[in-house]
C-alpha positions in Angstrom: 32.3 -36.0 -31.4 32.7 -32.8 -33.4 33.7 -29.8 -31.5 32.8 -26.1 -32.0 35.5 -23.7 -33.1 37.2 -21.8 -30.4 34.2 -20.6 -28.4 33.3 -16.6 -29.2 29.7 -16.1 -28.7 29.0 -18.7 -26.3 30.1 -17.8 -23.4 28.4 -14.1 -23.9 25.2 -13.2 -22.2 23.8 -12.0 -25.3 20.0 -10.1 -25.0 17.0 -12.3 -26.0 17.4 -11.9 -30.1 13.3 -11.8 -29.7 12.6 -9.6 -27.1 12.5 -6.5 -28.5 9.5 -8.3 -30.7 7.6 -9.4 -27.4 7.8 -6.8 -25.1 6.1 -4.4 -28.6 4.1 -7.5 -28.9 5.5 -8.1 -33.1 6.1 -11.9 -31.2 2.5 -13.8 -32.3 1.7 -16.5 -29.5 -0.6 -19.2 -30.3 -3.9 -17.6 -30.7 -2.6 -14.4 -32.0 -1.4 -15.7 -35.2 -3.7 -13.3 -37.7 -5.8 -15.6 -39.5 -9.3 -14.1 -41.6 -12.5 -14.9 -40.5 -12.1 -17.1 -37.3 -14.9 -19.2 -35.6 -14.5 -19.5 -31.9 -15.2 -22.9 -29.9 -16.6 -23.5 -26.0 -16.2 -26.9 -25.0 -18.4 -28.5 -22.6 -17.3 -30.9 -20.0 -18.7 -33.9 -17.9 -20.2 -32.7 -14.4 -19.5 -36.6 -13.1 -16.5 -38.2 -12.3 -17.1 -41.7 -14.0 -20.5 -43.2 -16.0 -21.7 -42.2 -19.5 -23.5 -39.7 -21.5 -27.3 -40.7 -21.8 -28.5 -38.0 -24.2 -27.6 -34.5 -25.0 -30.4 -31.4 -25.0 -29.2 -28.6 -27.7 -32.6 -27.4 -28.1 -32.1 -24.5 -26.0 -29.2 -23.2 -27.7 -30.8 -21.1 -29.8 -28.3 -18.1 -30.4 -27.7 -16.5 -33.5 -23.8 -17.0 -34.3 -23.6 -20.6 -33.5 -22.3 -22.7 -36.8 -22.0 -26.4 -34.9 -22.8 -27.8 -32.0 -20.1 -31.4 -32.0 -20.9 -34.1 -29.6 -20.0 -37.8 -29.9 -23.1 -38.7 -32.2 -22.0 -36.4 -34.8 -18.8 -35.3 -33.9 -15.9 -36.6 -37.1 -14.3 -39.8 -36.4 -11.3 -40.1 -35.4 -8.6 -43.0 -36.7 -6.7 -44.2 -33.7 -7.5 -44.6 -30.0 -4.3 -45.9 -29.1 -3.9 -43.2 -27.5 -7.1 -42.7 -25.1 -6.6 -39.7 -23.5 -7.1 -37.9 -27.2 -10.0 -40.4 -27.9 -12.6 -36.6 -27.8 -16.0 -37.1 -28.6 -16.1 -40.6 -30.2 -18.1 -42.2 -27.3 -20.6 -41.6 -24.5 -18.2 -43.1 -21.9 -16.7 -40.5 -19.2 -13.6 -41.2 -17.8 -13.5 -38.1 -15.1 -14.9 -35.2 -14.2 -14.1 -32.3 -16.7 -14.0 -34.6 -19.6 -15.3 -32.9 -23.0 -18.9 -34.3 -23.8 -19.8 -31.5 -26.5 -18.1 -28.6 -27.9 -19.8 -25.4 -29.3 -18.2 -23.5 -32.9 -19.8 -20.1 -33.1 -18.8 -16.5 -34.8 -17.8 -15.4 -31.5 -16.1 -16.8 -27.8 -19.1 -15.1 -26.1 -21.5 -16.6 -28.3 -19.6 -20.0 -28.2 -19.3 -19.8 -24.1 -23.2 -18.9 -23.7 -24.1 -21.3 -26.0 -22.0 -24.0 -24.5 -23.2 -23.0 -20.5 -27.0 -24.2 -22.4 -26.3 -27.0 -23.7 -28.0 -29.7 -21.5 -26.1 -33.5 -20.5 -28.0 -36.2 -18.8 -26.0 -39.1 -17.5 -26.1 -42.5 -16.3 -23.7 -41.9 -12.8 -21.0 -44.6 -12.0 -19.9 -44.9 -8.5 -16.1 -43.3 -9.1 -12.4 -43.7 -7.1 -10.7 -40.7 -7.0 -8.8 -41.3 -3.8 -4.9 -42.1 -3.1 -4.1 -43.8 -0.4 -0.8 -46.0 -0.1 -2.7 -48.9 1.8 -4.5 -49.8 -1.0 -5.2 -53.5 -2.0 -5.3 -52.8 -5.7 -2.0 -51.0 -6.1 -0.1 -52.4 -9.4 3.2 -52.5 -10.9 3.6 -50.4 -13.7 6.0 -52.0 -16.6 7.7 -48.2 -16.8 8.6 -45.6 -15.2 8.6 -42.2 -17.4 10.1 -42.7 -19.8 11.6 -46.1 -20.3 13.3 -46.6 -17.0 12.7 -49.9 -14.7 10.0 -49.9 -12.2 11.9 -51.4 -9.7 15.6 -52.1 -8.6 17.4 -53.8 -6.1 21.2 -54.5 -5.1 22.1 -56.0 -2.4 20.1 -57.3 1.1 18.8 -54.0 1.9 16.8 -55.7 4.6 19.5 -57.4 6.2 21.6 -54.2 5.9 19.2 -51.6 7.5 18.6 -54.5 10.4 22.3 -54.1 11.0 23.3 -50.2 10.8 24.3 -48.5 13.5 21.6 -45.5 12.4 18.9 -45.7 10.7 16.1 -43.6 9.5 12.6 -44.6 8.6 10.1 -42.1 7.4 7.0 -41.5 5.2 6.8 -38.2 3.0 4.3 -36.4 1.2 4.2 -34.4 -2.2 0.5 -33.1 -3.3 -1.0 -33.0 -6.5 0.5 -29.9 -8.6 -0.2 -27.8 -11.7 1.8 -26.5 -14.4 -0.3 -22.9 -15.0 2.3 -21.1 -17.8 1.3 -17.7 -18.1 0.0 -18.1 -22.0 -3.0 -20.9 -22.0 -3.2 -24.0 -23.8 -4.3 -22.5 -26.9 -4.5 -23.9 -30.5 -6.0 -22.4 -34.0 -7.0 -24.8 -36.2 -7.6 -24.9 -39.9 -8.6 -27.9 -42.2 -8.3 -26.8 -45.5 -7.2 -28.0 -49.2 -6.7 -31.7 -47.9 -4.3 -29.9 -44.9 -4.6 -29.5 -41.5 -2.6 -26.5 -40.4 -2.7 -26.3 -36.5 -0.8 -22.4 -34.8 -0.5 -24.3 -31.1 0.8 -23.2 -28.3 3.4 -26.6 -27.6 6.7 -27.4 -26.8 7.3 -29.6 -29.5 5.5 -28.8 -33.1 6.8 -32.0 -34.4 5.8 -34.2 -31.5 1.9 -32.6 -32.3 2.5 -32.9 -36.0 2.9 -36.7 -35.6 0.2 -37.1 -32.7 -2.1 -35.4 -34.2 -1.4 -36.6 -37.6 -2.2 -40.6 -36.0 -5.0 -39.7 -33.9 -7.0 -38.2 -37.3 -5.5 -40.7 -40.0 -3.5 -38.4 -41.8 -0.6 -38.6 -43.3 2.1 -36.7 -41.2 2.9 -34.2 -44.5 -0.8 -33.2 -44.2 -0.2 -31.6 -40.8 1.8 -28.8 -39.9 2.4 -27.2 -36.5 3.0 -23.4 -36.0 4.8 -22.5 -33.0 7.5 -19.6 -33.4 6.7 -18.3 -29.6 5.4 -19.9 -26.4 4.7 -18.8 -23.2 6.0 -21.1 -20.8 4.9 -24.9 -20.5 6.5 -26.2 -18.1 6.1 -29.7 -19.4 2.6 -29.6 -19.7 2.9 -28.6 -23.5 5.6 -31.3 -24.1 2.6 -33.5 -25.7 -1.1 -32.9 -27.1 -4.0 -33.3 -24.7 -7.6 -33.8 -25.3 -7.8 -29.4 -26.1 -5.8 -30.6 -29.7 -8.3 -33.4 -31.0 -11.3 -30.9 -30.0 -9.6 -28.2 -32.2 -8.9 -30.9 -34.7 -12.5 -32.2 -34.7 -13.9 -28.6 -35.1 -11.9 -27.9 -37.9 -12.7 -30.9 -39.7 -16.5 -30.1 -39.4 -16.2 -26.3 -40.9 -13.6 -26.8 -43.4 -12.1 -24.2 -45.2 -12.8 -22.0 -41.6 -10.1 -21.3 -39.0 -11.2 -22.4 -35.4 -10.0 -20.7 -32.1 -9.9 -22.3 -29.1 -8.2 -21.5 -25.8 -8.2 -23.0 -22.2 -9.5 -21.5 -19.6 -7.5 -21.4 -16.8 -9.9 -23.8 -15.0 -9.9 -26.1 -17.9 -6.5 -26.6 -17.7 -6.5 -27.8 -14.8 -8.6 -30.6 -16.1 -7.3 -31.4 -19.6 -3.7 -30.1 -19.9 -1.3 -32.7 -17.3 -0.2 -32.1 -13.4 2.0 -34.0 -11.5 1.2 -36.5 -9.6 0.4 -36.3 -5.7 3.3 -39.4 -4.1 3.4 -41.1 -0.7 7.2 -41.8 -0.5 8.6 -44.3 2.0 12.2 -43.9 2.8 14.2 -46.1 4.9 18.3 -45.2 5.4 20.8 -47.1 7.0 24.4 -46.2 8.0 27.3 -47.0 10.3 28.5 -44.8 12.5 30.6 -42.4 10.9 27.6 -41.6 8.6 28.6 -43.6 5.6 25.5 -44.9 4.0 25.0 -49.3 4.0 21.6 -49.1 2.7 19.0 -46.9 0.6 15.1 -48.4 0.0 12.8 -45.7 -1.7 9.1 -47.1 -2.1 6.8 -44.4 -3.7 2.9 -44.6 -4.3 1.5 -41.7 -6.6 -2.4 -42.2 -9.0 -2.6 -42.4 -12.7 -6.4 -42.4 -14.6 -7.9 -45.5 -15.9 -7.8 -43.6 -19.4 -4.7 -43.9 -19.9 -1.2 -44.7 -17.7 1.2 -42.1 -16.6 4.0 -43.6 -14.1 6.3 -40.8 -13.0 10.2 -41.8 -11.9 9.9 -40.6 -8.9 12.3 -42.5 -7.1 14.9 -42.9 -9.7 17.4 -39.9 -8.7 17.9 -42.5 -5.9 19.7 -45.0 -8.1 22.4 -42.6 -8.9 23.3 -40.0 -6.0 24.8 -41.5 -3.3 27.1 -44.9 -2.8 25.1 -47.3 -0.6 25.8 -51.3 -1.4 22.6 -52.0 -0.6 20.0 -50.2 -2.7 16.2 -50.8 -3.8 13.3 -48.5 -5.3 9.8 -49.1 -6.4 7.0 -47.4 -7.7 3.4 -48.7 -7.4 0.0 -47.0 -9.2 -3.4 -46.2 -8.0 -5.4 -46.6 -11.4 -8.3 -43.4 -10.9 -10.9 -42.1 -12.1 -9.4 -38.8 -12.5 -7.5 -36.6 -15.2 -4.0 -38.0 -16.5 -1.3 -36.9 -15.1 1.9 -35.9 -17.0 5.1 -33.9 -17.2 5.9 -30.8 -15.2 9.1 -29.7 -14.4 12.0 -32.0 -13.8 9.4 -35.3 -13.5 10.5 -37.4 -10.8 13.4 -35.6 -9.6 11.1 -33.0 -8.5 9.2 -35.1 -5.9 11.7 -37.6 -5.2 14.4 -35.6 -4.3 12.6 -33.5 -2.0 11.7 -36.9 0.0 15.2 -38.2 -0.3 17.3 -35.1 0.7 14.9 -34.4 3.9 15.5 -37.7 5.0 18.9 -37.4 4.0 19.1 -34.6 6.6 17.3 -36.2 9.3 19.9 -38.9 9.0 22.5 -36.3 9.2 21.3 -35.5 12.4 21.1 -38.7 13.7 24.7 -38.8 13.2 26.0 -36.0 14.5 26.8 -34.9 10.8 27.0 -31.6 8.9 24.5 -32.2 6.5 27.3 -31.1 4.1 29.7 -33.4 5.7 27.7 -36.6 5.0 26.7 -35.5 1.5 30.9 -35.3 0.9 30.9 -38.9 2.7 28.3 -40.5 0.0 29.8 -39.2 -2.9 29.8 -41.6 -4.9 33.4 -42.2 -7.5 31.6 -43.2 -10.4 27.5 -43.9 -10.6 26.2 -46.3 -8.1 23.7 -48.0 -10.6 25.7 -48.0 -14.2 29.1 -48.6 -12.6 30.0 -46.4 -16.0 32.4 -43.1 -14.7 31.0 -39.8 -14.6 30.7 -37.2 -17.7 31.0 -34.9 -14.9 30.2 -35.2 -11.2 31.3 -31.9 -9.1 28.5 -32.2 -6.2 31.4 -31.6 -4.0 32.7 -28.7 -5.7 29.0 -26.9 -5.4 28.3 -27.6 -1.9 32.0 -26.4 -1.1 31.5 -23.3 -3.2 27.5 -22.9 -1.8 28.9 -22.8 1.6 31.7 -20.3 1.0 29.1 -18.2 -0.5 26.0 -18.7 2.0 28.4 -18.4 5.1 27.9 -22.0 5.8 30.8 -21.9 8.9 28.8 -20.0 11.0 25.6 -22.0 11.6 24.6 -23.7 14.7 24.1 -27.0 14.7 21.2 -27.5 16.6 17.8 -26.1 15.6 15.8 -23.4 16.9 18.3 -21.4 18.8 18.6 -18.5 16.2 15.7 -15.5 16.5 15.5 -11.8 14.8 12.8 -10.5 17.2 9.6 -12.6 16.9 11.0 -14.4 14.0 13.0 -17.9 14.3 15.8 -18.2 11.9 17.3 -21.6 10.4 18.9 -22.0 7.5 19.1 -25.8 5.5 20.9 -27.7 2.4 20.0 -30.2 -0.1 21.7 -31.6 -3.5 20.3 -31.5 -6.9 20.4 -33.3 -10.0 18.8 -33.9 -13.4 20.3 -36.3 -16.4 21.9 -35.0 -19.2 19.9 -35.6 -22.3 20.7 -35.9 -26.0 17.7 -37.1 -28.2 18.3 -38.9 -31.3 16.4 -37.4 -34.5 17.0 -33.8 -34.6 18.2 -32.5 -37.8 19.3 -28.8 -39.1 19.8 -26.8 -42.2 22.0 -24.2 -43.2 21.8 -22.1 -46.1 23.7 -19.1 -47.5 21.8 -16.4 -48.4 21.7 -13.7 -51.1 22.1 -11.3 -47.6 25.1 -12.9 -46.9 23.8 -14.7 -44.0 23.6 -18.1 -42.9 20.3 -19.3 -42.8 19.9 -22.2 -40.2 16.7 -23.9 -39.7 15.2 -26.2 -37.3 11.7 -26.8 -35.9 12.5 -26.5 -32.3 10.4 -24.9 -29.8 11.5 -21.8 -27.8 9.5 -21.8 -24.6 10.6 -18.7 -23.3 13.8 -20.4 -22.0 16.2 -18.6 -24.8 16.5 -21.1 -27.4 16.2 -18.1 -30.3 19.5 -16.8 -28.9 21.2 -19.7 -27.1 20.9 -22.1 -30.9 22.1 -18.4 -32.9 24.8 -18.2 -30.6 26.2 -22.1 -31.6 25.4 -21.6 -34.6 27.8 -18.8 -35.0 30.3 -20.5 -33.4 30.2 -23.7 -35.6 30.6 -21.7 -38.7 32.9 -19.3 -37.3 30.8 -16.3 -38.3 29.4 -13.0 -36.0 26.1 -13.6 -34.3 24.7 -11.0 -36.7 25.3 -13.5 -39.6 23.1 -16.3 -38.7 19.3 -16.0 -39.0 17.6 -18.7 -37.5 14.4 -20.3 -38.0 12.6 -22.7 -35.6 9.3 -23.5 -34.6 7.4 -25.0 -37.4 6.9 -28.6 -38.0 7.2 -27.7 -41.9 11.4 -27.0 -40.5 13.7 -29.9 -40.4 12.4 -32.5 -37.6 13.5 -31.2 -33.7 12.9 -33.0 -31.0 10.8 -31.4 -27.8 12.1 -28.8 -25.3 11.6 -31.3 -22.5 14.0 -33.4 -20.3 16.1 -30.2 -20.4 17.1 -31.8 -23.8 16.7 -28.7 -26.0 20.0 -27.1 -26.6 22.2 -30.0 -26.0 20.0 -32.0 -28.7 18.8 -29.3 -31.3 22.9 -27.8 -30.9 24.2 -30.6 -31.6 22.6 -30.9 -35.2 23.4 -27.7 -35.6 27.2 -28.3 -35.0 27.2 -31.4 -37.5 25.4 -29.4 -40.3 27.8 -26.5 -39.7 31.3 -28.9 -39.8 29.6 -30.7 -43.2 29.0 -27.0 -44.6 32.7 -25.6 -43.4 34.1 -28.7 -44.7 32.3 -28.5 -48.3 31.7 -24.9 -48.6 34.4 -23.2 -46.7 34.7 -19.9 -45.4 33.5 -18.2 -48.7 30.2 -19.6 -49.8 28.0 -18.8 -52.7 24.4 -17.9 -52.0 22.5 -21.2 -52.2 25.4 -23.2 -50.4 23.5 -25.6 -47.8 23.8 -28.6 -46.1 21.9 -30.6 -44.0 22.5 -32.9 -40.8 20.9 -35.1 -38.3 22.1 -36.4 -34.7 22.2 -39.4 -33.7 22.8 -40.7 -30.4 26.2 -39.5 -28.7 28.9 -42.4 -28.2 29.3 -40.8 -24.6 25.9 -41.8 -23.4 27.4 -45.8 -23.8 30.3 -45.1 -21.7 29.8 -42.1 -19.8 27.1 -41.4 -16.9 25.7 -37.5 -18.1 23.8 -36.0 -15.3 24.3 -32.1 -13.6 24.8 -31.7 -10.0 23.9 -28.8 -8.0 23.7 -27.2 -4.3 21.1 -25.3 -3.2 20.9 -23.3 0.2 18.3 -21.9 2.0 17.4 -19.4 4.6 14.2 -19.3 6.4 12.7 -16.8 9.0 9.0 -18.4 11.1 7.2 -16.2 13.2 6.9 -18.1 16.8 3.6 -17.3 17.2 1.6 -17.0 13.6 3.5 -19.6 12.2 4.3 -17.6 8.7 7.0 -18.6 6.9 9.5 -16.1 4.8 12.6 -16.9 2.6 14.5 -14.7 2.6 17.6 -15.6 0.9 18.6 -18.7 -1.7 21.5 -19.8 -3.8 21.9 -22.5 -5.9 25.6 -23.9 -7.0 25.4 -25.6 -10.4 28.0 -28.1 -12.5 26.5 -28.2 -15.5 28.7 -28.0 -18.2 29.8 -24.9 -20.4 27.3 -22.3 -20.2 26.2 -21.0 -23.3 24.5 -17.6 -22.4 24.9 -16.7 -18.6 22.2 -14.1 -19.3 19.2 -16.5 -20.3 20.7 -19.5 -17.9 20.6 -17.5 -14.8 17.2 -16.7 -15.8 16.8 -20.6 -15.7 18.5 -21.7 -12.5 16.5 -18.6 -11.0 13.3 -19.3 -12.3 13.3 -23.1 -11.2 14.5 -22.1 -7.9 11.9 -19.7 -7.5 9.0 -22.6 -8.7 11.1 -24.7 -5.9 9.9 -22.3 -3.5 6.1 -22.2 -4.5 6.1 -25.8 -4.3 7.6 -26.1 -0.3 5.3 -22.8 0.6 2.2 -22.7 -1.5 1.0 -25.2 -4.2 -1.5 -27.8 -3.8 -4.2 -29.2 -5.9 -6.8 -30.4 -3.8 -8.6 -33.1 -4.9 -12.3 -33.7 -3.7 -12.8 -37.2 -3.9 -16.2 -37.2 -3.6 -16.7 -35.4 -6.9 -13.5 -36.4 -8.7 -12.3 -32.8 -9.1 -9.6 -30.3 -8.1 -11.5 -27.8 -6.0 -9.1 -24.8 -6.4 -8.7 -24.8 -9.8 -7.7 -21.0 -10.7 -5.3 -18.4 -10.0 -7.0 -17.2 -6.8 -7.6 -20.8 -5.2 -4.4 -22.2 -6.5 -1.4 -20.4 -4.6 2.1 -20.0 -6.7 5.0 -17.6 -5.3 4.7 -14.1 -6.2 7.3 -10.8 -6.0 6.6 -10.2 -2.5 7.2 -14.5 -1.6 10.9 -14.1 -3.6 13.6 -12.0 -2.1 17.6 -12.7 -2.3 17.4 -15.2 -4.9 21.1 -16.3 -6.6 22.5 -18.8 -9.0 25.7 -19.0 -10.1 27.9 -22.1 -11.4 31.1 -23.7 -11.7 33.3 -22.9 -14.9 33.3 -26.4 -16.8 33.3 -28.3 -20.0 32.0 -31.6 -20.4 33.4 -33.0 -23.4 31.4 -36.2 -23.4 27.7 -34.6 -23.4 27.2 -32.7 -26.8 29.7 -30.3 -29.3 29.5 -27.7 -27.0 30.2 -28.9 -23.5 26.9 -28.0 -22.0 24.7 -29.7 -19.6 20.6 -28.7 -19.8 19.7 -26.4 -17.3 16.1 -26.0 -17.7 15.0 -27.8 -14.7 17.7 -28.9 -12.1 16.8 -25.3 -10.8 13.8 -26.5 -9.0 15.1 -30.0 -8.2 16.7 -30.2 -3.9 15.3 -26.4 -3.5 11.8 -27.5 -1.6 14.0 -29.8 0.3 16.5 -26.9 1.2 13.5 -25.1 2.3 12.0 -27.8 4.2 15.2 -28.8 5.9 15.5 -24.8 6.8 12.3 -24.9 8.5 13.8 -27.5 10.9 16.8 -25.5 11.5 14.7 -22.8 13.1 12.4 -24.3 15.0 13.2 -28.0 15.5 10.2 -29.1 13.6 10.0 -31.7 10.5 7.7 -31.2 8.2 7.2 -34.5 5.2 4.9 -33.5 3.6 4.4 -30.4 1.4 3.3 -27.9 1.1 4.8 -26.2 4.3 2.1 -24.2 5.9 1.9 -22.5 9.2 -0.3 -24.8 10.8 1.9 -27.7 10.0 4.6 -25.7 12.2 2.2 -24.7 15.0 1.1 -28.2 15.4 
């Protein structure tokens, strides 16, 4: 593996090269690019969970302004339905509630929205399942787990060992149905014009929709291209297209030559644009007597939509934290009529570590353990599942250093003894952990300019997260240059191909190509280039990923504060402890670890999606019904991390960071909440009347 020159920009927490241009608003989101005459579109969506479109009244929409009214009997057709989910307006079969039947294109989004609200559907109604329950009779096996991993795994007699520990725990938790909800909507402009479709989206990956899209209308890829320079948050839910992209596809085809806005409203996404699955997570521990773990069984139950199949990993994080000989997950589907699920932050680990660490604690207690203490007991020498020896593996390290930090030494073991007035006190722990991923495919240009600057392109995806500085700051490095030499160039599928900013795969993967094309231009071009020097390069898998286990570790703590008598619950003060490799801008990657520790939070406290089964939808489905933390819910909130290089994940030693921030912190909540008043609470989120009771 090629290695950067000696490190001097990364390393610095350099200011967001692009903020000055957002916070003057120069930086164009989605659907701010400036295009000339725009037509606006309103979708309309099914009012029934499951049944089919029986005819569709438009004779009432009779506003001047409206150019088209699509619906699936003259709608364009669309080339592939391969992929279902994207299969908009080609049928008069409804999948779930929310579904787009029709779609209004008119000179304006008020015209478009009153028009839309007339538009009259009659349907034939289909008695729908919208319901997850883990005692279902028609659960099934998935052949996956996202996004290639086994469904199930077993080593050992797990039976036989939990029938023979000296301790063992046996518990059933509970994670609900969440939403991603970015600040800046699902939004997309679309414009099919001289034999090109040319789509300004709002994604995480403009190659990823280039190639979707390009598929789902018969295109050929080079007829597509994806604008994305800026995008405001995602989340994972704009890892992929949704149903929103064919509808903006589909109404540009039908007014050529005319640019077409749409953008979700925030109750449409909760329909159309991904959430992540509500589980049911079993979770059965065994251990001898000095806390040592013999066996590990994690059975989970969460829904996918009969439209299309979306298995989340939720127990996979199992496989690799802690040595138990004995060791079995599964993962089992309820196929629903309902909206499919998809990506949001740290899939899997999210859920499943929250399950896994509170029952990790409860067994810690049943042992007379530290919960520390039996976390340093499992730590596993090299991964329990690969056998391969870690990249890097300093759990240890971060729960020593979280403890030093957190003042660890002076808590009482036993709950609910600690009060500040009316308020009990307890404060809790729990590991985190997310793979370290390198995607194969990303390629990167540089060019020397006329300006004396290194051009270096790429069509990666800054989300917010600080790719425009963190790739700028590599970049320099690799060609041993100032920052202020590079200009960089991402977010464009018309830029060499970049994978997507998901899997916390950005830097490590888009970096990496960097690096290469920077060592092929040092080594041909030197130190002195002409103007019009350039090489290219493309990454392919890392060597290390075949002998070496990549994953980051990290620590979080929690302290809680529950009023005896209402039952509120307060946090006020959290630190994560991170091994994650070489840090390339502290700045932007505190801003990381912060910000997933702070969606940690909002998950253990406030977010649920709550499903109605009896109509198929999510009830709260906006901003006011749907509770995320605000400034008033996030008080003392710190991250800091241990000062590493991993030289077997990527050029520069770094580890992605994007999502480990949220992964163990609702379990460090949750665990907290026992520590002050003696009460477990399994299933999320924690509310007051889940402590009162």
């Amino acid at each position: 593996m090629t290695d950067l020159l000696e490190p001097r920009a990364i390393g610095r927490p350099l200011e967001r090269i692009e903020g000055r241009d957002k916070v003057r608003g120069l930086a164009p989101y989605a659907y701010e690019h400036p295009v000339s005459d725009p037509l606006y579109l309103h979708p309309v969506q099914a009012t029934i969970a499951r049944g089919r479109v029986v005819a569709i009244d438009t004779g009432g929409v009779a506003f001047p302004g409206v150019v088209a009214i699509l619906t699936h009997e003259n709608a364009p057709r669309l080339a592939s339905d391969e992929n279902r989910e994207l299969w908009v307006l080609q049928s008069d079969e409804v999948h779930y509630r929310g579904q787009f039947v029709a779609a209004v294109i008119a000179e304006t989004p008020e015209i478009a929205r009153e028009a839309a609200g007339q538009v009259r559907v009659e349907y034939e109604q289909q008695a729908h399942d919208a319901e997850l329950r883990p005692d279902r009779p028609d659960l099934v096996r998935p052949d996956k787990v996202n996004p290639s991993f086994d469904t199930d795994t077993q080593e050992g007699d797990v039976e036989a060992a939990l029938a023979t520990a000296a301790v063992r725990i046996d518990q059933t938790y509970t994670t609900p149905m969440e939403h991603n909800n970015p600040m800046e909507p699902h939004a997309t402009i679309a414009l099919w014009a001289d034999d090109r479709l040319v789509l300004w989206d709002s994604t995480q990956s403009a190659h990823g929709v280039r190639k979707t899209m390009a598929a789902v209308c018969g295109l050929d890829p080079a007829q597509v291209r994806v604008i994305s320079p800026h995008v405001g948050g995602g989340f994972g839910s704009k890892g992929t297209a949704h149903p929103h992209n064919a509808l903006a596809c589909l109404a540009a085809l039908a007014v050529p030559g005319q640019p077409v806005k749409f953008a979700l409203s925030r109750q449409q996404m909760f329909v159309v644009a991904g959430y992540r699955t509500p589980t049911v997570q079993r979770i059965r521990l065994g251990a001898d007597a000095d806390g040592r773990l013999t066996a590990l069984a994690h059975d989970v139950v969460e829904q996918t939509s009969k439209v299309k199949e979306f298995a989340e990993q939720t127990a996979v994080a199992s496989r690799i934290m802690y040595a138990a000989p004995n060791r079995r997950t599964s993962h089992r589907l309820a196929v629903l009529d309902v909206p499919v699920p998809s990506w949001m932050r740290a899939p899997g680990e999210t859920p499943g570590m929250f399950a896994a660490e509170v029952a990790l604690d409860e067994l810690a207690v049943a042992c007379g353990l530290d919960p520390i203490e039996l976390r340093i007991r499992n730590d596993p020498e090299s991964d329990p599942e690969s056998g391969r020896p870690w990249s890097g593996r300093n759990l240890v390290g971060c729960l020593k250093e979280g403890a030093r930090r957190f003042g660890w030494d002076v808590r009482d073991p036993k709950p609910g003894l600690r009060r500040l007035g009316d308020w009990l006190v307890g404060t809790g722990v729990a590991s985190s952990t997310y793979p370290c991923y390198v995607f194969p495919g990303s390629k990167a240009t540089i060019q020397y300019g006329t300006d004396q600057r290194y051009v270096v392109r790429i069509g990666a995806a800054d989300i917010g997260t600080g790719a425009w500085t963190a790739l700028t700051q590599i970049a320099a490095d690799a060609l041993g240059c100032p920052v202020e030499a590079v200009r960089l160039e991402i977010g464009d599928s018309d830029l060499p191909m970049a994978t997507v900013a998901g899997g916390s795969s950005g830097i490590s993967s888009w970096g990496s190509a960097i690096v290469a094309a920077a060592t092929a231009f040092r080594e041909r071009h030197g130190t002195d280039p002409g103007p019009g020097a350039r090489e290219d390069a493309e990454i392919t898998q890392p060597p290390a990923s075949r002998t070496h286990a990549l994953h980051s570790f990290g620590a979080q703590f929690a302290e809680v504060h529950v009023h005896a008598d209402t039952g509120e619950i307060r946090v006020p003060r959290m630190l994560g402890v991170f091994s994650a490799g070489r840090i390339i801008n502290p700045r932007t990657a505190r801003s990381q670890f912060i910000g997933g520790m702070t969606m940690g939070l909002s998950m253990a406290l406030h977010e649920e999606s709550v499903m109605d089964a009896r109509f198929g939808h999510v009830i709260n489905h906006d901003l006011a019904g749907y509770h995320i933390a605000v400034n008033a819910d996030v008080k003392d909130i710190d991250a800091v991390w241990l000062d590493e290089h991993d030289p077997h994940s990527n050029p520069m030693g770094s580890r992605g960071i994007g999502e480990i921030g949220i992964v163990g912190a609702a379990a460090a909540i949750a665990n907290a909440v026992w520590h002050a008043t003696g009460i477990r609470v399994r299933d999320l989120p924690i509310t007051p009347d889940k402590v009162l009771s």
